[in-house]
N, C-alpha and C positions, 0 to 999 in steps of 0.2 A: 609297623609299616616299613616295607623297606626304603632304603636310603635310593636318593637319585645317582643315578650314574652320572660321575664327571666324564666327560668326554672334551675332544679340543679338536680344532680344525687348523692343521697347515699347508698353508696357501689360499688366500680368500681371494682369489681373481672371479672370473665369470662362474666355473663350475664348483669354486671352494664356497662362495654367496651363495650357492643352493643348497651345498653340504649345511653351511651354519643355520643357515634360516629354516629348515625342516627339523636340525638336533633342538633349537631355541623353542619348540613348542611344542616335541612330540613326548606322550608322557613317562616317566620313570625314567627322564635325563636333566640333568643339567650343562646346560653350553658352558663350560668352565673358561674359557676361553680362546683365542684365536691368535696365529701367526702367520706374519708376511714380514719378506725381504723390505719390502713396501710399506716402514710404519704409519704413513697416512691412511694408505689404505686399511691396512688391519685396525686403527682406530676408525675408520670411516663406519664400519662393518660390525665391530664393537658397540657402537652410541646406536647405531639401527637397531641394534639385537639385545642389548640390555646388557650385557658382558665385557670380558674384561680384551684388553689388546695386551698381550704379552711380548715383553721386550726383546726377548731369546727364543728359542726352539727349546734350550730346554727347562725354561720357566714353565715353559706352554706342559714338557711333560711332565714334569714333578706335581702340578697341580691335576693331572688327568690322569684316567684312568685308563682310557681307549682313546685314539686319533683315529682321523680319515686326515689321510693325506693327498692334497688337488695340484701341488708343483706341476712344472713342466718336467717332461718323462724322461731327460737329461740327467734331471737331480732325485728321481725316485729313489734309487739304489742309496744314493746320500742318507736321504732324509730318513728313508725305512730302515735302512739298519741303527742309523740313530734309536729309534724307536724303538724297534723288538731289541737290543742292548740294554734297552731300559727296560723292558719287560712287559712295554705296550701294545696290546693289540691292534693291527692294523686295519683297515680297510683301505687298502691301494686304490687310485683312482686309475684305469685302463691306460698304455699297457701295464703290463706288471713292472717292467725296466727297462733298458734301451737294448741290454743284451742279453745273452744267453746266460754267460758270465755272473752278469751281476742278477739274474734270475733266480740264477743258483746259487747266489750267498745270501740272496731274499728268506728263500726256502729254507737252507744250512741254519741260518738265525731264527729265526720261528720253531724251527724242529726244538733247536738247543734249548729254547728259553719257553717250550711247549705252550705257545701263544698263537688267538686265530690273527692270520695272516689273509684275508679278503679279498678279491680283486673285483674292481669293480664296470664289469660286463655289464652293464644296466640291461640289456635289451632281454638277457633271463627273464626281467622281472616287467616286461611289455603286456600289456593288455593282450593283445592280438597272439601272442606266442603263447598265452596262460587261458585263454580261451581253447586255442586249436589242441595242447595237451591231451584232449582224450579223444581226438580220431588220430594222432599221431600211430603207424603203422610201417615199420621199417621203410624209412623213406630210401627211394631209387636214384629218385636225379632230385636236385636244391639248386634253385637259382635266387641269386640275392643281386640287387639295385639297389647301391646307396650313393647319392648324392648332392651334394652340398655347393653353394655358393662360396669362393673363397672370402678364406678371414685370413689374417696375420697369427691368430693362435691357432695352436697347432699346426703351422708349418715347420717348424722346426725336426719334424720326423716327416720321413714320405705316408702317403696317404694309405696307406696298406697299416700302419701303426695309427694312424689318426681315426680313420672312420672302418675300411675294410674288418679290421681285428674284431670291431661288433659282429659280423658276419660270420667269419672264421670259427668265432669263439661258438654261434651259434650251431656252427655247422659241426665242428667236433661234438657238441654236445648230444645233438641229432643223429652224428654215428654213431653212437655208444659205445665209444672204446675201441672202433677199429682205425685200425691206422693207416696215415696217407702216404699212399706209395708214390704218387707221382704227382708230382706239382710242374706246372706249365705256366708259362704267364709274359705280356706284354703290359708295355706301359711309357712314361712319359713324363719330364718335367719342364711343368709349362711357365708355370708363376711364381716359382721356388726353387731354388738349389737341389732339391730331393723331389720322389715321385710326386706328380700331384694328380695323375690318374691311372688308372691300373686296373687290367683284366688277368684272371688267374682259371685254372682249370686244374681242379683238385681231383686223383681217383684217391678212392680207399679200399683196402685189400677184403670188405666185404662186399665188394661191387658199386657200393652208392658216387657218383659223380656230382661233384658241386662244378658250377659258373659263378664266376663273381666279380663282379664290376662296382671300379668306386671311384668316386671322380669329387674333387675339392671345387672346380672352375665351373661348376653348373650354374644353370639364370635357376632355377629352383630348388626345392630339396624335397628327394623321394627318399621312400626307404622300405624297397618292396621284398617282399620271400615268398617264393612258390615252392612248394613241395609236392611232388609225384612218386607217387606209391602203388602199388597196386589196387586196382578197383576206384582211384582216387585220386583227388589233385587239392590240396591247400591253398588258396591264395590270399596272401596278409599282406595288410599296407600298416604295415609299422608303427608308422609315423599317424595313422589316423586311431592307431590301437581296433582296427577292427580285423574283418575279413569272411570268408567262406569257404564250405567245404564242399565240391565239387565230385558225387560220387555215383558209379551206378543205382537203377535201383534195386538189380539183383546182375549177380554173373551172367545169366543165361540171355541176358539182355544184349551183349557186348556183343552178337553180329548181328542184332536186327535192325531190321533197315527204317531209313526215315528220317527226321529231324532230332540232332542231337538231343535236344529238348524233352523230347518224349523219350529217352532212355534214362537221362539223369537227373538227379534232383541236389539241389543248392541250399545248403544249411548254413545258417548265419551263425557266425561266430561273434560272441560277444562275452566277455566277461564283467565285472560291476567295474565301474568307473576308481579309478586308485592312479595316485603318481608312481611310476615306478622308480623312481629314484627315493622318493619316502621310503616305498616298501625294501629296496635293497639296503637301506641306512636303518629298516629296521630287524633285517634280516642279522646285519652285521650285532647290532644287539645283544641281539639275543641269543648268538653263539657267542658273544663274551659273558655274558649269563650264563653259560653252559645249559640255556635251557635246547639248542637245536645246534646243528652242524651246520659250519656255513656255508652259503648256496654255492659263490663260485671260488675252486679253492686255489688257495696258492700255487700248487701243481698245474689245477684247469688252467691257471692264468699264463703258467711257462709253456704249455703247452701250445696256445691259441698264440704266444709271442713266437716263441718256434714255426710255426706254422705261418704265421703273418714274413718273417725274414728270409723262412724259403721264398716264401713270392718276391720278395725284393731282388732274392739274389736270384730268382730264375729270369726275372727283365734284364737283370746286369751282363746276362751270360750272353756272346757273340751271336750272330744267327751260326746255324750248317751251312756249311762251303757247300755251292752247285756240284754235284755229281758230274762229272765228267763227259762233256758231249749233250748235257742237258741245257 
């Protein structure tokens, strides 16, 4: 029988409590134990979960074998290289790091010490997005809505790093590989020091156009994706894990006249009921098992960071001076 995986959790705040309490019960792991700046709280989290509260950071890794790491994304870079120095596999919680820079010494350290390096995009692993997979059809135009009521966490980055980068990450994933030539974008800091809402306009040099809108300061939270492709239109609501797929019922249909109705038909997306945040902690797993590759990688993760700080610095940039007589 094989032995349990130790694995350990640093930073047990709001989303490090979900990291711990999914490792404390999923099978062929052991929660070896947990750290926080915060030792009340990391014993807090410890006596909930059966496990130990670790005094240090690197108690926590001499005793594990794999971390997921939940910090604020200030101290990613910190604590990760920490880690893969020790020769821990990571699982990064989104973004990857605050910069480009320390991105790429994320990456430089994982290569060197050939360990999976994770990031943790949750929305890969959305009900609603693992459903629509197989009408997926080189999507045209992608428009994404995400938003949120403000909190106090995660303001400390503008909201392009907080909530939009799920979006991004999704959207590069959806190019397949082409890349974005022009990035456009407006925005705003209402309630924070840094953006807290923000509109972007992505092409990509295989023609596909994304919109994307992400706003911290909303009364509710949505979290919509529409996708339009030829013959077809995708729309997921996220956040309900559902959606449907909107398509002719043949080409020759597309000038006849009438009620939209009677040319298309509406297929329900749905896939079997799963947390996605379970299955990406089990994803991470199992690429330290070397049983699978991990879903999003430490590259995908610089990439969708890149892409998210163009949008920051395309709002920062002045408007065009009036043309002359205009």
């Amino acid at each position: 029988m094989t032995e349990p995986l130790p694995v350990g959790v640093v930073g047990v705040g709001v989303l490090g409590w979900h990291h711990a309490r999914h490792l404390a019960s999923m099978p062929g792991v052991k929660l070896e134990g947990v750290y926080d700046i915060r030792r009340d709280r990391a014993e807090q989290v410890a006596r909930a979960l059966g496990t130990r509260a670790c005094r240090s950071r690197q108690e926590l890794l001499d005793r594990c074998r794999a971390v997921t790491i939940a910090v604020p994304t200030p101290v990613h870079a910190e604590v990760g290289l920490a880690a893969l120095a020790a020769g821990r596999p990571v699982l990064m919680e989104k973004p990857l790091a605050a910069t480009r820079r320390e991105a790429d010494d994320l990456l430089a350290a994982a290569e060197a010490g050939g360990v999976v390096l994770q990031v943790g995009h949750v929305e890969r692993f959305n009900r609603a997005l693992r459903a629509a997979a197989a009408y997926l059809d080189q999507p045209l135009f992608i428009e994404c809505e995400r938003l949120a009521p403000f909190q106090i966490r995660g303001s400390d980055v503008p909201v392009v790093l907080d909530l939009m980068i799920h979006d991004l990450d999704l959207i590069l994933h959806l190019a397949d590989g082409s890349e974005a030539t022009d990035v456009r974008a407006n925005g705003a800091a209402v309630m924070s020091p840094h953006l807290d809402v923000a509109h972007a306009r992505v092409e990509f040099a295989s023609g596909l156009i994304a919109s994307v809108t992400a706003s911290r300061i909303a009364e509710h939270r949505v979290r919509r994706l529409r996708i339009y492709q030829e013959y077809g239109c995708l729309e997921l609501d996220l956040a309900a894990g559902r959606g449907e797929f909107i398509r002719l019922r043949r080409p020759a249909a597309a000038g006849a006249p009438g009620d939209l109705r009677n040319v298309t038909e509406r297929v329900a997306l749905e896939a079997p009921p799963s947390d996605a945040l379970r299955l990406e902690l089990a994803a991470f797993l199992q690429a330290v098992r070397g049983e699978r590759e991990d879903i999003v990688t430490g590259l995908e993760g610089r990439l969708a960071l890149d892409l998210a700080l163009r949008v920051a610095e395309a709002v920062r940039q002045p408007p065009m001076p009036a043309l002359p007589g205009v």
